[in-house]
ChimeraX commands (.cxc) that place a marker at each C-alpha (Angstrom):
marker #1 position 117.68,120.67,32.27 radius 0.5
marker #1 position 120.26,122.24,33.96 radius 0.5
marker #1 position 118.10,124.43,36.85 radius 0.5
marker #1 position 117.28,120.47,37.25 radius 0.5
marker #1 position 120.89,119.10,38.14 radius 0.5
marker #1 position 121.64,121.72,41.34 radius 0.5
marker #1 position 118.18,121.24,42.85 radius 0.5
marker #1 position 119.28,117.15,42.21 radius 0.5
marker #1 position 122.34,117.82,43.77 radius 0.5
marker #1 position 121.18,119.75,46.86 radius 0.5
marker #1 position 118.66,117.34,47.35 radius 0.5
marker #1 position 121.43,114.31,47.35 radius 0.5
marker #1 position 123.67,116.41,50.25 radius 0.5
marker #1 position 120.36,117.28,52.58 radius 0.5
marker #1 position 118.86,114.02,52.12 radius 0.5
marker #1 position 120.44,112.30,54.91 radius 0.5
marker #1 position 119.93,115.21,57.08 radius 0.5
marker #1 position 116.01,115.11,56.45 radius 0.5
marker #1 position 116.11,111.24,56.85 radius 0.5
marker #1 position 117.70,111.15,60.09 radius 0.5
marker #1 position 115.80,114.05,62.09 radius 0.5
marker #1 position 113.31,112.58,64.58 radius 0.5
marker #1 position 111.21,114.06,66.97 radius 0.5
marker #1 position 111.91,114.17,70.97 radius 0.5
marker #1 position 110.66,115.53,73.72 radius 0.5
marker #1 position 112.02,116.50,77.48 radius 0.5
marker #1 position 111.26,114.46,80.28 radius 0.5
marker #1 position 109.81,115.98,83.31 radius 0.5
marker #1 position 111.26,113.07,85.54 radius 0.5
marker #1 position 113.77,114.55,87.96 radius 0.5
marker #1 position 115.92,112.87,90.71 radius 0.5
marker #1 position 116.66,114.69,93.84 radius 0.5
marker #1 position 118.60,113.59,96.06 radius 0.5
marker #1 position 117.78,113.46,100.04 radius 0.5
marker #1 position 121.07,114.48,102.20 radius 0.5
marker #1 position 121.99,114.40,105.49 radius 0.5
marker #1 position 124.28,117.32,105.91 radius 0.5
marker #1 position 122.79,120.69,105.48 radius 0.5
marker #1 position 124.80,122.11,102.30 radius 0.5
marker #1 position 123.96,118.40,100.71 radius 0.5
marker #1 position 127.95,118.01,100.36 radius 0.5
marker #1 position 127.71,114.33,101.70 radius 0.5
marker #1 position 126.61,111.41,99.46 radius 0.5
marker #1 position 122.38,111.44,99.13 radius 0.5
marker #1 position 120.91,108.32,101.39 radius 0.5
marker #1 position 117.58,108.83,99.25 radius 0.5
marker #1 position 116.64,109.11,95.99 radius 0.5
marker #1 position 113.29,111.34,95.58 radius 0.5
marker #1 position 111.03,111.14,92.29 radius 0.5
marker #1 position 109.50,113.75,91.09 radius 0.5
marker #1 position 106.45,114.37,92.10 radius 0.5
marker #1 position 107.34,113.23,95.89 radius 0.5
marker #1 position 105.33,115.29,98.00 radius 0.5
marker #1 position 107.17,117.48,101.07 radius 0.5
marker #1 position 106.94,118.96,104.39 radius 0.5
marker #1 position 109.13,121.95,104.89 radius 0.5
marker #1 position 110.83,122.06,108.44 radius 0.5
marker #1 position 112.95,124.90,107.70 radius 0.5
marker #1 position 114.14,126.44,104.22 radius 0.5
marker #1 position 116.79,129.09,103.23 radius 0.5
marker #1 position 117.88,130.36,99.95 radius 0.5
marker #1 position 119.80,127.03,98.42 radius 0.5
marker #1 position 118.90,124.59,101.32 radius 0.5
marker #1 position 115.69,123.41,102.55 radius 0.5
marker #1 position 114.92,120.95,105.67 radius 0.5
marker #1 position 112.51,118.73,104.42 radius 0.5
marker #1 position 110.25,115.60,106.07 radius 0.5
marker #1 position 108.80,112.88,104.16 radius 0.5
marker #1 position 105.47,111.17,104.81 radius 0.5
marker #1 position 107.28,108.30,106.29 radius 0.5
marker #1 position 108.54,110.83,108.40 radius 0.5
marker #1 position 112.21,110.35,107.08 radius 0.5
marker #1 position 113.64,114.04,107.64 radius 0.5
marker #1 position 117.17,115.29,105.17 radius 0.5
marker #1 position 117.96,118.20,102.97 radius 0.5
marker #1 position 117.38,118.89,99.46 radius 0.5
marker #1 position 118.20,121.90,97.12 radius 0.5
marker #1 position 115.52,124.41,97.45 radius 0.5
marker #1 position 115.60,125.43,93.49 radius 0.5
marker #1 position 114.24,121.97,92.83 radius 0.5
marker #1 position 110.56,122.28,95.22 radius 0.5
marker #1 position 107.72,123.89,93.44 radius 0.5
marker #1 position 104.34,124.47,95.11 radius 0.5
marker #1 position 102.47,123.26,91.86 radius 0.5
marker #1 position 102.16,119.13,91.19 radius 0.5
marker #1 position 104.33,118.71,88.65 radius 0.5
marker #1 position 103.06,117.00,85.57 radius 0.5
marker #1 position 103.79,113.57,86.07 radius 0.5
marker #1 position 101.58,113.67,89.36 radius 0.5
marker #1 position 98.81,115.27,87.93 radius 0.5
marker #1 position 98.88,112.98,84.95 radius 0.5
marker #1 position 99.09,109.87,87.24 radius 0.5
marker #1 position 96.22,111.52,89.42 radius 0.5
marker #1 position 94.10,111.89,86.27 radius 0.5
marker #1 position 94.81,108.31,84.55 radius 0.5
marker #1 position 94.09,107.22,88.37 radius 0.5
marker #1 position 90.72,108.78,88.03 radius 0.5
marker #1 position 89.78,108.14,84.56 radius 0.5
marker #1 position 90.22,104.27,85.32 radius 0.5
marker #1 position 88.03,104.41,88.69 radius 0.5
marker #1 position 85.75,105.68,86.53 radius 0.5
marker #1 position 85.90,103.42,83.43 radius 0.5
marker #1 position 85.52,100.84,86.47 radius 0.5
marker #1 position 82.51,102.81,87.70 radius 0.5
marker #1 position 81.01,102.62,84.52 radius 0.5
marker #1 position 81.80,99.16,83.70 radius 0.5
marker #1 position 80.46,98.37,87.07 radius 0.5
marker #1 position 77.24,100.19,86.53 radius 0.5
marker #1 position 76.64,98.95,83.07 radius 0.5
marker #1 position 77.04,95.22,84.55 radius 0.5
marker #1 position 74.49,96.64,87.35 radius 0.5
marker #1 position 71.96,97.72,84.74 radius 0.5
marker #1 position 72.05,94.68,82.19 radius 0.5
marker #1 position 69.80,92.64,83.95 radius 0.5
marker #1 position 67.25,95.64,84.54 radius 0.5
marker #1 position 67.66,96.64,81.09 radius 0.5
marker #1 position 66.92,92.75,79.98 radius 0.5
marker #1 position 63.48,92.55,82.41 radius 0.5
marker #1 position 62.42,96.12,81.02 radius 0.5
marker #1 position 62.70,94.97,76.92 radius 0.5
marker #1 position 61.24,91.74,78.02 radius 0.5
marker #1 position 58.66,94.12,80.10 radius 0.5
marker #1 position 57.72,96.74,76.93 radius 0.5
marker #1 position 57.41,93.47,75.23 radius 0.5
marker #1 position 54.68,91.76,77.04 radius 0.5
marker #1 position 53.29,95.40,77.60 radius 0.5
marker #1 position 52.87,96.17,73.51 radius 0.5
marker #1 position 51.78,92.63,73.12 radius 0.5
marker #1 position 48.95,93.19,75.67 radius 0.5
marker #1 position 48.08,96.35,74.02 radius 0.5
marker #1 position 47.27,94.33,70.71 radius 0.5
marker #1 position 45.45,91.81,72.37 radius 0.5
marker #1 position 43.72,94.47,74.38 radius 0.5
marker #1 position 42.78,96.23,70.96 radius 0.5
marker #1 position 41.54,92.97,69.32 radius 0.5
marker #1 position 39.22,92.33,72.23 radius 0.5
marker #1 position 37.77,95.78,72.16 radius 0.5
marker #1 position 37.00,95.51,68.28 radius 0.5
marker #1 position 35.59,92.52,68.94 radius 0.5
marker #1 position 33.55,94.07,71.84 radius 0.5
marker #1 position 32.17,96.57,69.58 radius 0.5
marker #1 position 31.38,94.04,67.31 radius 0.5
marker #1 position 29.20,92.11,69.79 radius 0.5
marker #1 position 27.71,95.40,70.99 radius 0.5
marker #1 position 26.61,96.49,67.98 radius 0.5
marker #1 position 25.04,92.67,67.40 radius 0.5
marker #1 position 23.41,93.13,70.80 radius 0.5
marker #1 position 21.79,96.55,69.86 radius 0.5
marker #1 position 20.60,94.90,66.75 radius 0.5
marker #1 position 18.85,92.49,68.28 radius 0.5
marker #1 position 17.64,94.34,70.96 radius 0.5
marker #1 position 15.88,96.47,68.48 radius 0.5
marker #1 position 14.77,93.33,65.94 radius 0.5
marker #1 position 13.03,92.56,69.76 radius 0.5
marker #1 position 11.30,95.81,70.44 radius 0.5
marker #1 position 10.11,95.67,66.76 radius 0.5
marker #1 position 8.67,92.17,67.23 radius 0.5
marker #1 position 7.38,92.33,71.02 radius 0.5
marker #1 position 3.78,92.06,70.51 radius 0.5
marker #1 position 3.96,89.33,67.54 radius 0.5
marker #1 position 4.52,85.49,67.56 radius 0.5
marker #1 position 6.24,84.19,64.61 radius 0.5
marker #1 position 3.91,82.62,62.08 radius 0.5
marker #1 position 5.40,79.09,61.95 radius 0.5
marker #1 position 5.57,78.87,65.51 radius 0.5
marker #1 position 1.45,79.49,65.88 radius 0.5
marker #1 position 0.89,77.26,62.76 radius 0.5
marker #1 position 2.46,74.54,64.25 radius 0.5
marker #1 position 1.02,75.27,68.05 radius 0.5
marker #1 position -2.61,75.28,66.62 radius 0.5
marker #1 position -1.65,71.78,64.29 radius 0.5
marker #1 position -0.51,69.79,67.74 radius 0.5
marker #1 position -3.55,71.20,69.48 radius 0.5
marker #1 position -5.84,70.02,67.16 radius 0.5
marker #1 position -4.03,66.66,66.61 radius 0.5
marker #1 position -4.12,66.23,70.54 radius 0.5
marker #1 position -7.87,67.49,70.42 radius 0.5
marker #1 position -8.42,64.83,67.83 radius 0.5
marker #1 position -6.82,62.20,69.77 radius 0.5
marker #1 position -8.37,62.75,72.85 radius 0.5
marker #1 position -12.33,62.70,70.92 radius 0.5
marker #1 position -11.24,59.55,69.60 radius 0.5
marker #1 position -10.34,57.99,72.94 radius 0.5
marker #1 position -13.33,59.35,74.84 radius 0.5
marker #1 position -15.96,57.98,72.18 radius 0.5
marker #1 position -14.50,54.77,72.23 radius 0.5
marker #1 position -14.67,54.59,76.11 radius 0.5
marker #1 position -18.02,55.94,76.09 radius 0.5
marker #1 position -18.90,53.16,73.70 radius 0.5
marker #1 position -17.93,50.33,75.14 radius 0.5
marker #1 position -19.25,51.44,78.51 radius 0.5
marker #1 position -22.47,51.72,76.97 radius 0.5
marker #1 position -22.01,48.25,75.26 radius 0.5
marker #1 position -20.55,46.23,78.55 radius 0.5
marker #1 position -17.09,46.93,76.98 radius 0.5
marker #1 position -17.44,45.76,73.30 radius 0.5
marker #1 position -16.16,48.36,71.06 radius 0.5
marker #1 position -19.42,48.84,68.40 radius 0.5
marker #1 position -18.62,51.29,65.44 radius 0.5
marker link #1:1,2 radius 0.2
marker link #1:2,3 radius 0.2
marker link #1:3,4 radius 0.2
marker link #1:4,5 radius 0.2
marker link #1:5,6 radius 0.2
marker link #1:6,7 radius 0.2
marker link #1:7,8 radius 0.2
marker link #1:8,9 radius 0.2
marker link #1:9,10 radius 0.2
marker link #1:10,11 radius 0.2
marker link #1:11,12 radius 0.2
marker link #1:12,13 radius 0.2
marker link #1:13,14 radius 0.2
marker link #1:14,15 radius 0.2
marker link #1:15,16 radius 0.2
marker link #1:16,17 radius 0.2
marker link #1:17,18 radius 0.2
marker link #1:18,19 radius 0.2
marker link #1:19,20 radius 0.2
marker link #1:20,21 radius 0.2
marker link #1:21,22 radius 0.2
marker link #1:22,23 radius 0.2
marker link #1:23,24 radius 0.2
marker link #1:24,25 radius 0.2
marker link #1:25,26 radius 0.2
marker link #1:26,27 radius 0.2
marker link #1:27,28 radius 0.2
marker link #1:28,29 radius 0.2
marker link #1:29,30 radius 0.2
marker link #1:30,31 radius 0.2
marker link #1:31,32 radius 0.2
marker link #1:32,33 radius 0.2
marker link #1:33,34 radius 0.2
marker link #1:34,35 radius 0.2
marker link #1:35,36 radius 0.2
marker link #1:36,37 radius 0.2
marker link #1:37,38 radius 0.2
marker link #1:38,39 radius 0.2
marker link #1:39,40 radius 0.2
marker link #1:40,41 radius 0.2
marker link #1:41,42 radius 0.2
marker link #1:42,43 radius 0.2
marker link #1:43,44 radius 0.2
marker link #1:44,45 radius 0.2
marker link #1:45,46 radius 0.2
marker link #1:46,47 radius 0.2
marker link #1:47,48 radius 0.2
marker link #1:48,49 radius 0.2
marker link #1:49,50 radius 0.2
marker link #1:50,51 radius 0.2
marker link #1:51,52 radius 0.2
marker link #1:52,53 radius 0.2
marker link #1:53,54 radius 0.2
marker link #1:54,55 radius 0.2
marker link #1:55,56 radius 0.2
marker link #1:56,57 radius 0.2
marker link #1:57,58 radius 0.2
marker link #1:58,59 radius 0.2
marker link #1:59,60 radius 0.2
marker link #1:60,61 radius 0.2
marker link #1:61,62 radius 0.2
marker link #1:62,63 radius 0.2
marker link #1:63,64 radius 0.2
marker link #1:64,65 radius 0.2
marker link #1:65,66 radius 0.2
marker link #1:66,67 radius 0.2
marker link #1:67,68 radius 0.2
marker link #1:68,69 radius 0.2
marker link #1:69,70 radius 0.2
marker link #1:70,71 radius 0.2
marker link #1:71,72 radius 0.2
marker link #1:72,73 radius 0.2
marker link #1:73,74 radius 0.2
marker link #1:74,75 radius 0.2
marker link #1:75,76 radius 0.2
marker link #1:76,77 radius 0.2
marker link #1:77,78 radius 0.2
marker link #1:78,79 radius 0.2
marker link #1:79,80 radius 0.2
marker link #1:80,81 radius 0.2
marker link #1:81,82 radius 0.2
marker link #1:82,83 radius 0.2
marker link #1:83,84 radius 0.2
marker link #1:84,85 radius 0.2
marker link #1:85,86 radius 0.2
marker link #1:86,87 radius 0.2
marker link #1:87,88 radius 0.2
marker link #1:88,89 radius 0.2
marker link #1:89,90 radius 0.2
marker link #1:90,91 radius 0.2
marker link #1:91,92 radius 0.2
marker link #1:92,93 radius 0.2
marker link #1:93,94 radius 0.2
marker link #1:94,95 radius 0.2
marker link #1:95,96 radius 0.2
marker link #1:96,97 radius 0.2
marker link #1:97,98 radius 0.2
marker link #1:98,99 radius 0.2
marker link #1:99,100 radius 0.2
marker link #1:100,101 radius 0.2
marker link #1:101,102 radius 0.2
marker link #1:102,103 radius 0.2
marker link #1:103,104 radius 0.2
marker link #1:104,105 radius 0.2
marker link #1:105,106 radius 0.2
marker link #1:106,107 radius 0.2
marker link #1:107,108 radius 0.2
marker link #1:108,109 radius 0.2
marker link #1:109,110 radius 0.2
marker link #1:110,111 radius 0.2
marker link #1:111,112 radius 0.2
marker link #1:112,113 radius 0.2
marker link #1:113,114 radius 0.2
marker link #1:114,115 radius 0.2
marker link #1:115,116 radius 0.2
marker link #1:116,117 radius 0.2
marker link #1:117,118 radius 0.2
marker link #1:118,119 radius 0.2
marker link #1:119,120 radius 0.2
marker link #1:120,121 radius 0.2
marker link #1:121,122 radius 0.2
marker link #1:122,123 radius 0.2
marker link #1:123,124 radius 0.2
marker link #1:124,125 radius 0.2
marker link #1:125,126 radius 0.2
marker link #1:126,127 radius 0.2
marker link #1:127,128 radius 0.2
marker link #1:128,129 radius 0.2
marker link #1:129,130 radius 0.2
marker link #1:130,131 radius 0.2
marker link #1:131,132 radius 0.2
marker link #1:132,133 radius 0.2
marker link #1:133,134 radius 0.2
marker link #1:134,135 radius 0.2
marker link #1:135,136 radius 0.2
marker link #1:136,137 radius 0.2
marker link #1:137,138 radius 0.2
marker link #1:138,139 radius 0.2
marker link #1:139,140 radius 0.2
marker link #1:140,141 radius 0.2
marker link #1:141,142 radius 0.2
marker link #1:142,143 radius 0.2
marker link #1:143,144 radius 0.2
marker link #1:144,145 radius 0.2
marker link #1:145,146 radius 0.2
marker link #1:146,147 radius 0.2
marker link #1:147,148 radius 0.2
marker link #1:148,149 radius 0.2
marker link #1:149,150 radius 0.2
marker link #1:150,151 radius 0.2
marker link #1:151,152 radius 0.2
marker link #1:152,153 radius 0.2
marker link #1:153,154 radius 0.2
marker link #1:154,155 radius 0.2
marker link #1:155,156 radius 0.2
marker link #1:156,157 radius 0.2
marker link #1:157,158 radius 0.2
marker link #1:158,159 radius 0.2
marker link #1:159,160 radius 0.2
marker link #1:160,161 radius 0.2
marker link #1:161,162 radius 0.2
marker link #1:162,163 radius 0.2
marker link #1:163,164 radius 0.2
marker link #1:164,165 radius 0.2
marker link #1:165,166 radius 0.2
marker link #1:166,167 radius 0.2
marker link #1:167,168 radius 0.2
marker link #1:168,169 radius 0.2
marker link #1:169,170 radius 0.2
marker link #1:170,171 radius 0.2
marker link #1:171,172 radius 0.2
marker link #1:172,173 radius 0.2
marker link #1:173,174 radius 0.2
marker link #1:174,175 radius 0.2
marker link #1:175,176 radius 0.2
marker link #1:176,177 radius 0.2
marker link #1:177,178 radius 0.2
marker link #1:178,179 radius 0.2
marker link #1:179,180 radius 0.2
marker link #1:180,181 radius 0.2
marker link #1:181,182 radius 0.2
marker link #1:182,183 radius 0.2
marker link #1:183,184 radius 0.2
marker link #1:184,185 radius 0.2
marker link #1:185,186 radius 0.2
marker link #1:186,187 radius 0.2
marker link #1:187,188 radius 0.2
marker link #1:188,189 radius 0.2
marker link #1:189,190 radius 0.2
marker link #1:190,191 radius 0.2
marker link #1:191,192 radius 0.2
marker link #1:192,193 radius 0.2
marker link #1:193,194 radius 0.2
marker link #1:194,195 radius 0.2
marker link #1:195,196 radius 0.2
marker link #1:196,197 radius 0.2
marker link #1:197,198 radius 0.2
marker link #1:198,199 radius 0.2
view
């Protein structure tokens, strides 16, 4: 208990300290002012962000004679121009990029829905055909193997005539030959008989 009460009281005089401490961080955006006189003595007529790019006229040790792309001309302090983009400018460059292309890609993506719409609608028709396609050529073989079933019930039976089919061609024949006696006695009767029918 009483290794307990200085840890307790330690932890009572640092606790505000450990409440209050925050993170920060530097900013890289600088402010450099544009002068007309040579040793930048006079009050700046321009205010220059950093990242503003520079064309060096002349340039000494402190001093440099600069021109801007508008083709303003002044002097700045030469500790203050680096060769290398600064951060700011290259982050701005790349967040510049990145959202041309999430714009690219949004664009092409709207460019290929309707494509990609026809194609499903496309593969589809296309597997549906192949099913149907399937179906008819089971069915084909089906109707082949019928046809080479009959064919060969038809070479087996070339040289034969079904039974029922002779029966009944020899029972009209003789019914017809029957018929036709009975006419041609009676009409050679009655023109024997002056046409009186005698039986």
């Amino acid at each position: 208990m009483r290794n307990a009460f200085p840890a307790t009281l330690l932890l009572t005089f640092l606790w505000p300290a450990i409440a209050f401490a925050e993170t920060v961080y530097v900013t890289d955006n600088l402010r450099l002012g544009l002068h007309q006189a040579s040793d930048t003595s006079d009050r700046a007529f321009r205010t220059l962000e950093s990242g503003q790019a520079l064309e060096i006229i002349s340039r000494d040790r402190n001093y440099a004679n600069v021109r801007l792309p508008d083709g303003v001309e002044g002097f700045v302090k030469a500790a203050y121009l680096v060769e290398e983009k600064p951060a700011k400018l290259i982050v701005a460059e790349t967040q510049a990029a990145n959202d041309a292309l999430q714009k690219e890609l949004a664009d092409t993506k709207a460019a290929f829905a309707a494509p990609a719409a026809t194609i499903a609608s496309l593969e589809a028709q296309l597997a549906e055909t192949r099913e149907t396609a399937q179906a008819s050529t089971a069915q084909v073989e089906e109707l082949t193997a019928q046809v080479s079933d009959f064919r060969g019930r038809q070479d087996a039976f070339k040289y034969s005539m079904p039974i029922k089919w002779v029966g009944g061609a020899m029972f009209v024949c003789l019914l017809a030959g029957f018929l036709a006696g009975l006419w041609w006695v009676d009409r050679a009767s009655r023109k024997r008989h002056g046409g009186i029918r005698i039986y």
